[in-house]
MITOR-677223 format. One record per residue (C-alpha): y, z, x. Coordinates in steps of 0.05 Angstrom, whole numbers. Layout:
<sites>
<site north="Y" up="Z" east="X"/>
...
</sites>
This chain:
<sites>
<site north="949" up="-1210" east="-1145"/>
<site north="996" up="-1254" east="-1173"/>
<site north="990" up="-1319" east="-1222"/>
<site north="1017" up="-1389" east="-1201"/>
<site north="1009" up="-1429" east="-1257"/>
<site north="1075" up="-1423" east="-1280"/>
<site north="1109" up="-1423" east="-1217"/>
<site north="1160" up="-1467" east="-1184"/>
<site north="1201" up="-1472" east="-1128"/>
<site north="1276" up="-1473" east="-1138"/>
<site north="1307" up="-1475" east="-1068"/>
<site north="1274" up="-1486" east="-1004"/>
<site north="1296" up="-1489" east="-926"/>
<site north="1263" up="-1496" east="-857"/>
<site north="1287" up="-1469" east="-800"/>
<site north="1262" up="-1460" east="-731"/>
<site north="1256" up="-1386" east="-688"/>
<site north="1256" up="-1381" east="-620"/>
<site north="1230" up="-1323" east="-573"/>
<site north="1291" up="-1292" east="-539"/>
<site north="1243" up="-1254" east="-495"/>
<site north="1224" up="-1330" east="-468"/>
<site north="1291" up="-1351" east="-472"/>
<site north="1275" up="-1410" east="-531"/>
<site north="1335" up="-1408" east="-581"/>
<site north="1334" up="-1407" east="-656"/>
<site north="1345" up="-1479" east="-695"/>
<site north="1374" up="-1474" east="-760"/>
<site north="1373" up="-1531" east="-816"/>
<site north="1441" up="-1536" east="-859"/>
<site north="1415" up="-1569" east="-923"/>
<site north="1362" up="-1551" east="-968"/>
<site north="1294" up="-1593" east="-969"/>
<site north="1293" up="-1654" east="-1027"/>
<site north="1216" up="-1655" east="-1034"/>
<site north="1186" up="-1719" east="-1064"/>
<site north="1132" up="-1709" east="-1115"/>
<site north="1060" up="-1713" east="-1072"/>
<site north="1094" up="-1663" east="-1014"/>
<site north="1120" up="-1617" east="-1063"/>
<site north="1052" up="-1612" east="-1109"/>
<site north="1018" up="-1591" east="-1040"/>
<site north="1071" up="-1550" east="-1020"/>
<site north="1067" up="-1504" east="-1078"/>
<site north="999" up="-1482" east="-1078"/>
<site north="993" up="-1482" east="-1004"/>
<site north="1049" up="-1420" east="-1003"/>
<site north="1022" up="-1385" east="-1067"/>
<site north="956" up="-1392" east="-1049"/>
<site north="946" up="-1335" east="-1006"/>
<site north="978" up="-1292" east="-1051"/>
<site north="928" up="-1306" east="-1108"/>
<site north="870" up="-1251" east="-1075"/>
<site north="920" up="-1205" east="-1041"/>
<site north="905" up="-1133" east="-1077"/>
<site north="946" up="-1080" east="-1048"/>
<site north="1027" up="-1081" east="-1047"/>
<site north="1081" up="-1060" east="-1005"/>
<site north="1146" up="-1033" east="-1013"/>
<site north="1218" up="-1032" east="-965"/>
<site north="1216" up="-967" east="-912"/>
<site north="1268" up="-944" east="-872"/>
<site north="1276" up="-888" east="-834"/>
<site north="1341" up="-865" east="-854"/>
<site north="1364" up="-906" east="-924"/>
<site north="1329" up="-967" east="-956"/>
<site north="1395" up="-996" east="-968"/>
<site north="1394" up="-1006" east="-891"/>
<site north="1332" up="-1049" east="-882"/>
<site north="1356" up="-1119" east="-860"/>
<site north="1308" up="-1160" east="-908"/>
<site north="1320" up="-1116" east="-973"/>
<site north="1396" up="-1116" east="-963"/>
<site north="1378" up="-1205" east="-948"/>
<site north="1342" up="-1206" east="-1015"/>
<site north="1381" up="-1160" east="-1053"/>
<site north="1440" up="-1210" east="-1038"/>
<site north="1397" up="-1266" east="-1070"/>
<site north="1374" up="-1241" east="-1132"/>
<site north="1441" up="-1224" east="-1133"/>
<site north="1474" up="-1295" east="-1110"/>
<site north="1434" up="-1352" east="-1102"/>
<site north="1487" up="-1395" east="-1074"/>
<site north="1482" up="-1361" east="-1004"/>
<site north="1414" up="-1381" east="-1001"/>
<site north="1425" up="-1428" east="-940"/>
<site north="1474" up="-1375" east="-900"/>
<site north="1425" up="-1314" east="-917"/>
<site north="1364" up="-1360" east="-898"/>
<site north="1396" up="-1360" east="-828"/>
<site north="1407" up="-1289" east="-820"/>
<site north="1329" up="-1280" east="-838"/>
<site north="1311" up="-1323" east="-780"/>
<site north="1348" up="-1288" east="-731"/>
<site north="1324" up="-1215" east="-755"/>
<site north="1265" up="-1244" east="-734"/>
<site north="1277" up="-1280" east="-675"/>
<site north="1312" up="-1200" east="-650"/>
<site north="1233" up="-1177" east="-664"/>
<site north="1210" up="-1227" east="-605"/>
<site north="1202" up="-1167" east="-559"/>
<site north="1145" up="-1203" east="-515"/>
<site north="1119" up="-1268" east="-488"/>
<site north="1069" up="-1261" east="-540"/>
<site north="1096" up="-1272" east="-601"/>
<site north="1096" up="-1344" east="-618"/>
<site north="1157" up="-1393" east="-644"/>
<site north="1154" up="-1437" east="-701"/>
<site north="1181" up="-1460" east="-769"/>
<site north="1200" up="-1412" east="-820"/>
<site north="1204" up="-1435" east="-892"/>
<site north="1244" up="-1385" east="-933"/>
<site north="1235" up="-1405" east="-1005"/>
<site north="1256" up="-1387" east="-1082"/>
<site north="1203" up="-1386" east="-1132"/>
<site north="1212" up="-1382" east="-1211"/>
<site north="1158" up="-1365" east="-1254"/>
<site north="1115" up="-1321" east="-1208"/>
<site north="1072" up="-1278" east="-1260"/>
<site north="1057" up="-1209" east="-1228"/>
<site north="1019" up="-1158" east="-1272"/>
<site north="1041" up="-1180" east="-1355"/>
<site north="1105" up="-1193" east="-1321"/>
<site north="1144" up="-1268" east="-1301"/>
<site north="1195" up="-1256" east="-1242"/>
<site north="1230" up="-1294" east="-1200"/>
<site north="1216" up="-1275" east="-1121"/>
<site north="1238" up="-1296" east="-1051"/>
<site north="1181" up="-1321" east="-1004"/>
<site north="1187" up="-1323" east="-925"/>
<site north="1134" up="-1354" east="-881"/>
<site north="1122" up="-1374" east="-807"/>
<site north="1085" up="-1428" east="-792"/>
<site north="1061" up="-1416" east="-717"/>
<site north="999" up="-1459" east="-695"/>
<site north="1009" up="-1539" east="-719"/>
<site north="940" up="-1572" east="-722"/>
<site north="931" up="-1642" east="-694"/>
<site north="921" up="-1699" east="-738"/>
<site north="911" up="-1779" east="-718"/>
<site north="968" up="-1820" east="-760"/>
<site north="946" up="-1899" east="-764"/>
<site north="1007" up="-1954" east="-757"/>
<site north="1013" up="-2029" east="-762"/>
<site north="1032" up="-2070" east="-693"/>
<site north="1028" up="-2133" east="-688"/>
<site north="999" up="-2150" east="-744"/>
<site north="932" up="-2099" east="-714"/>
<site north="924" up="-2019" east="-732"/>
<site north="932" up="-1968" east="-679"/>
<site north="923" up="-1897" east="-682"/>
<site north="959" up="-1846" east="-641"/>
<site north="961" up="-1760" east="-648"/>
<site north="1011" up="-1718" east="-678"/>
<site north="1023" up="-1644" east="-688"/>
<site north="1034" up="-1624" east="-755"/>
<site north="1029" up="-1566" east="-805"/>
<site north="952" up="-1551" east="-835"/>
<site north="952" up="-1544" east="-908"/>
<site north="890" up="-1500" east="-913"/>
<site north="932" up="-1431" east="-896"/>
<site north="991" up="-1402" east="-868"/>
<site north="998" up="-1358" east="-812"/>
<site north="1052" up="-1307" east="-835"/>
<site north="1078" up="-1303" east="-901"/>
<site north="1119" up="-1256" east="-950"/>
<site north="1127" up="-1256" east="-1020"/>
<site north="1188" up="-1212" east="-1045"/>
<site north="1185" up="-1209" east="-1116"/>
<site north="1243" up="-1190" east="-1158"/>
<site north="1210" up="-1133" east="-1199"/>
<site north="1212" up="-1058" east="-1178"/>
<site north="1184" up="-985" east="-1198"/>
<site north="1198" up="-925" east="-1178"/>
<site north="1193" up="-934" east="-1101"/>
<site north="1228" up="-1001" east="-1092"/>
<site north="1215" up="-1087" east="-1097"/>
<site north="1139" up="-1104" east="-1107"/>
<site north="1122" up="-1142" east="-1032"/>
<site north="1065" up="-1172" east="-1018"/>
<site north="1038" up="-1200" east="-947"/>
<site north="985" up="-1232" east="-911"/>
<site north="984" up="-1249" east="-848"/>
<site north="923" up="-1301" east="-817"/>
<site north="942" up="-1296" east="-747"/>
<site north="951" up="-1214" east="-727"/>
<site north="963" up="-1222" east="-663"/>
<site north="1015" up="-1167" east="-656"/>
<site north="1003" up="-1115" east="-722"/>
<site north="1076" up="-1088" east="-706"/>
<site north="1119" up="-1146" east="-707"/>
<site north="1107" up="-1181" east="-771"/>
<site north="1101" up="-1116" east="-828"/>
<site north="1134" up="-1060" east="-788"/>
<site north="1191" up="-1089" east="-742"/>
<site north="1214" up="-1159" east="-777"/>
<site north="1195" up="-1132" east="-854"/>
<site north="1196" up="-1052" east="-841"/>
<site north="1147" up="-1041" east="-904"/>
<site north="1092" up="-990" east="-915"/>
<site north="1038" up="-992" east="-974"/>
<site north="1057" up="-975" east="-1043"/>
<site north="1036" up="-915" east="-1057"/>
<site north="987" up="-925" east="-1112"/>
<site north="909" up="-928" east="-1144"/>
<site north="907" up="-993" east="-1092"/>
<site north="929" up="-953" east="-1032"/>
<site north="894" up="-898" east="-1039"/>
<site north="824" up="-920" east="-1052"/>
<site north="843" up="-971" east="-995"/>
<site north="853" up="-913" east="-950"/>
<site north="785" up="-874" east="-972"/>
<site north="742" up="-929" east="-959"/>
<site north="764" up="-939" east="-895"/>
<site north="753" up="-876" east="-882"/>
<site north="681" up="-873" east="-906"/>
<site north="660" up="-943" east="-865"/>
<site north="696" up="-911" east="-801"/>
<site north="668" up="-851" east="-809"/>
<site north="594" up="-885" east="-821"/>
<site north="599" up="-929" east="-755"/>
<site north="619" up="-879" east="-708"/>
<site north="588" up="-813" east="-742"/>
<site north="526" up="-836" east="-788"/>
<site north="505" up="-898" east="-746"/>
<site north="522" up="-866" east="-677"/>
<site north="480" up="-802" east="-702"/>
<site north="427" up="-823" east="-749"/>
<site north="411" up="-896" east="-744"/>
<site north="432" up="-960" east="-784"/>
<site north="390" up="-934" east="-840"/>
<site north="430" up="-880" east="-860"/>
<site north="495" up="-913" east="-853"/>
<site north="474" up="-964" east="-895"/>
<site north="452" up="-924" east="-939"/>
<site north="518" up="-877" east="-940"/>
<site north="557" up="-935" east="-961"/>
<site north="521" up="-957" east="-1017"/>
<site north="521" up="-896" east="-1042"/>
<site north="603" up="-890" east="-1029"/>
<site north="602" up="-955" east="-1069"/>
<site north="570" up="-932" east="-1120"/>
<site north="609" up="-870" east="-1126"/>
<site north="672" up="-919" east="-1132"/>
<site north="640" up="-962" east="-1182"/>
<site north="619" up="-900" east="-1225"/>
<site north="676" up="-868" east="-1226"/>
<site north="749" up="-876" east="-1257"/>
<site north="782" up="-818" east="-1216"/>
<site north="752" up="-798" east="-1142"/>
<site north="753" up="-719" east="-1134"/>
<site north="736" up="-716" east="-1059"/>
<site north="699" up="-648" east="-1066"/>
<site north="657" up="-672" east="-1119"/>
<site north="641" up="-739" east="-1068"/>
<site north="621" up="-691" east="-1011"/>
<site north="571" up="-657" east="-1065"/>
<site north="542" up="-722" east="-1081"/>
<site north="532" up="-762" east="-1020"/>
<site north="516" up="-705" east="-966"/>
<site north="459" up="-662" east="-979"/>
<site north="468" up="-608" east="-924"/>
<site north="532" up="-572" east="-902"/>
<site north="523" up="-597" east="-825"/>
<site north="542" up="-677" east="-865"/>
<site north="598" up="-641" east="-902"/>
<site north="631" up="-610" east="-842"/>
<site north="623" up="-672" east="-795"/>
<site north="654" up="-712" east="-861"/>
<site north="714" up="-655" east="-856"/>
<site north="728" up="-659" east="-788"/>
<site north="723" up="-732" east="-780"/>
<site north="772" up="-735" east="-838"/>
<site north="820" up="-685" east="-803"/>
<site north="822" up="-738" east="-735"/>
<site north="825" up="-803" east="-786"/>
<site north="889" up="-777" east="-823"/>
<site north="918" up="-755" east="-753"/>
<site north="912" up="-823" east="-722"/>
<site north="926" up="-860" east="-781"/>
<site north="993" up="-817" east="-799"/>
<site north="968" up="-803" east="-870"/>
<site north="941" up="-754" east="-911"/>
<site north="882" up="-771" east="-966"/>
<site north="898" up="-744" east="-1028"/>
<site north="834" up="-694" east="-1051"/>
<site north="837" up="-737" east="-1127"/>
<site north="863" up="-806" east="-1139"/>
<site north="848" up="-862" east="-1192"/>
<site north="795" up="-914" east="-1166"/>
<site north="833" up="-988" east="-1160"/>
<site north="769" up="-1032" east="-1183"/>
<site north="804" up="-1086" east="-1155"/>
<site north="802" up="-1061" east="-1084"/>
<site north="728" up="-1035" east="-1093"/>
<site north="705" up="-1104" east="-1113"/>
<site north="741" up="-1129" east="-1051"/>
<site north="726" up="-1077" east="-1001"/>
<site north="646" up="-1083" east="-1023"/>
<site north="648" up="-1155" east="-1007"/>
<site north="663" up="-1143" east="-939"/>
<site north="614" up="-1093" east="-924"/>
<site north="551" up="-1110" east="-889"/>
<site north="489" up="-1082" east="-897"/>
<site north="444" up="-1116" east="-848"/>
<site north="399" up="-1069" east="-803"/>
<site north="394" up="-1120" east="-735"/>
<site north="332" up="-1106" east="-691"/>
<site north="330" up="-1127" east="-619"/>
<site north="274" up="-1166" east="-637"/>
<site north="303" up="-1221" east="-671"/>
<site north="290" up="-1199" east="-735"/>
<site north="344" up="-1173" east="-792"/>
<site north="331" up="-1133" east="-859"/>
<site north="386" up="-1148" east="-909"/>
<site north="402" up="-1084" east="-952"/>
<site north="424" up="-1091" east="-1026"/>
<site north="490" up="-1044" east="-1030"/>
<site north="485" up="-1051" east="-1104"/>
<site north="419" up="-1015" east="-1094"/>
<site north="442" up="-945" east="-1056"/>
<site north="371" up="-912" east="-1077"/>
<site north="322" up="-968" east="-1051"/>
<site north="334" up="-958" east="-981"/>
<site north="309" up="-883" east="-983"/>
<site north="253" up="-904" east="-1032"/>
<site north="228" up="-967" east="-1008"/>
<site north="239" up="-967" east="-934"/>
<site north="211" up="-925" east="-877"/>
<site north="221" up="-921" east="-805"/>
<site north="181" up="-889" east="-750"/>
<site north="153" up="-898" east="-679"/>
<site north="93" up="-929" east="-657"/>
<site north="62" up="-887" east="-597"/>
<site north="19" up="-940" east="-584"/>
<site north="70" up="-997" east="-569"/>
<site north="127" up="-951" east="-550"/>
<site north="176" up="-979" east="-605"/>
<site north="210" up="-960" east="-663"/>
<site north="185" up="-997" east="-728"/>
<site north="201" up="-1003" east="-808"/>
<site north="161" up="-1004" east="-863"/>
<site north="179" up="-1042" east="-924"/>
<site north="138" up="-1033" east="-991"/>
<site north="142" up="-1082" east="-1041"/>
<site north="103" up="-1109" east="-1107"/>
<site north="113" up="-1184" east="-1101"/>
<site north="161" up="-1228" east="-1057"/>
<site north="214" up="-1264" east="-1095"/>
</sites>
């Protein structure tokens, strides 16, 4: 996550990228942007934005030498030079235009930008930001003709998000420059991180208790929920939750004690894990520090609604992982021929 308060841009260009796979051509802008004062106080925050939320971090890969990968060597030149900013900008574009390898991926502006003053973690850096804008929103403008108001349509950029963006940041440890990335229209998971920016995830407290949930939700929608019912699974997370939230350092043996209570769990949890890191080409580490940041994130996206096909939904509190065992039953009604719960409470709130 990064602070913008402080933050400013220092040199900005837009250029256009074609799809060579559709035969539309690359246009390139030869002068920097002069922004006036109201388009460059909604410019600012409308790149930064994004940024502000974005938890885990990425760093250059390449398969033989990092020197070699076409963005770090672009940025390296940068921070290095700033007065190739327009003639590097170019070269950015068309890296990315040579990663249109289908009819799929989409054309559009691409803003490469300067930034001063990004704060990043105690630290104030200057970084490179590159964005695509690739879906333009329609808007009506309102004009004066003959002395009467008309109103026609025009395309235009939407200021609410990006689509693709990149923030290169001109700080690095021990495995490279700090990257961040977000990316609101994933159409193709390939072309943006791993063919046009060739980065993988830092490997850090972030990463790793990224990768471990993950894990756990996978493993309780196809194992737990597949197996033993909505119940349980909701009731597994929670609990995985809580583990996080409890804990400054995850030992994954001592998480398998906790959360399964028979050896058949623990063995489906193994081999589950086992096809997980084989498919994901990664292997969980068995202790890792807990990233609170990514825990507080993760949690918000996990739902714990148990829907009936009856219409009717009960909402589980993950900050409760106990209640669900205590406080709610299920069973089958001979009678009727359906399954049912049973919810005991003191007094409705």
């Amino acid at each position: 996550m990064i602070s913008r308060k402080n933050a400013s841009i220092s040199k900005f260009i837009i250029h256009k990228v074609g799809n060579k796979f559709n035969d539309t051509k690359n246009a390139f802008s030869e002068k920097l942007v002069d922004f006036d004062e109201a388009s460059y106080d909604l410019m600012l925050p409308f790149l930064l934005r994004p940024f502000g939320s974005v938890v885990q971090s990425y760093r250059f890969n390449h398969h033989a030498n990092i020197a070699l990968n076409e963005i770090n060597s672009y940025c390296t030149q940068l921070f290095n030079d700033e007065d190739s900013f327009v003639d590097i900008s170019k070269h950015i574009v068309t890296h990315l235009y040579e990663q249109s390898s289908s009819a799929q991926i989409k054309t559009g502006d691409v803003l490469v930008v300067m930034f001063e003053g990004i704060e990043f973690r105690d630290m104030t850096t200057n970084a490179l930001g590159i964005f695509k804008i690739e879906n333009k929103v329609n808007f009506f403008q309102t004009y004066l003709e003959n002395n009467s108001y008309d109103v026609l349509v025009q395309k235009g950029i939407s200021s609410k998000k990006v689509d693709k963006g990149c923030l290169i940041l001109n700080q690095s440890d021990t495995e490279g420059n700090i990257i961040l990335s977000v990316d609101n229209n994933s159409y193709d998971a390939q072309y943006w991180l791993n063919h046009f920016l060739n980065i993988k995830y830092a490997d850090d407290a972030n990463n790793h208790t990224q990768q471990y949930i993950e894990l756990c939700k996978d493993f309780s929608t196809e194992i737990i929920k597949t197996s033993y019912g909505a119940q349980e699974q909701n009731m597994f997370l929670a609990k995985t939750i809580d583990f996080f939230k409890e804990n400054e350092v995850v030992n994954v043996e001592r998480f398998k004690e906790e959360l399964f209570e028979n050896e058949k769990h623990i063995r489906e949890f193994e081999n589950y894990k086992k096809e997980f890191e084989g498919e994901q080409n990664l292997v969980i580490r068995n202790q890792f520090d807990v990233s609170e940041a990514v825990v507080t994130k993760e949690k918000r996206k996990i739902k714990t609604d148990i829907k009936l096909d009856t219409h009717i939904q009960i909402k589980l509190d993950i900050d409760a992982p106990d209640a669900s065992s205590e406080y709610l039953e299920r069973g089958y009604d001979e009678e009727k021929k359906m399954h049912y719960y049973k919810v005991f409470f003191n007094a409705e709130n």
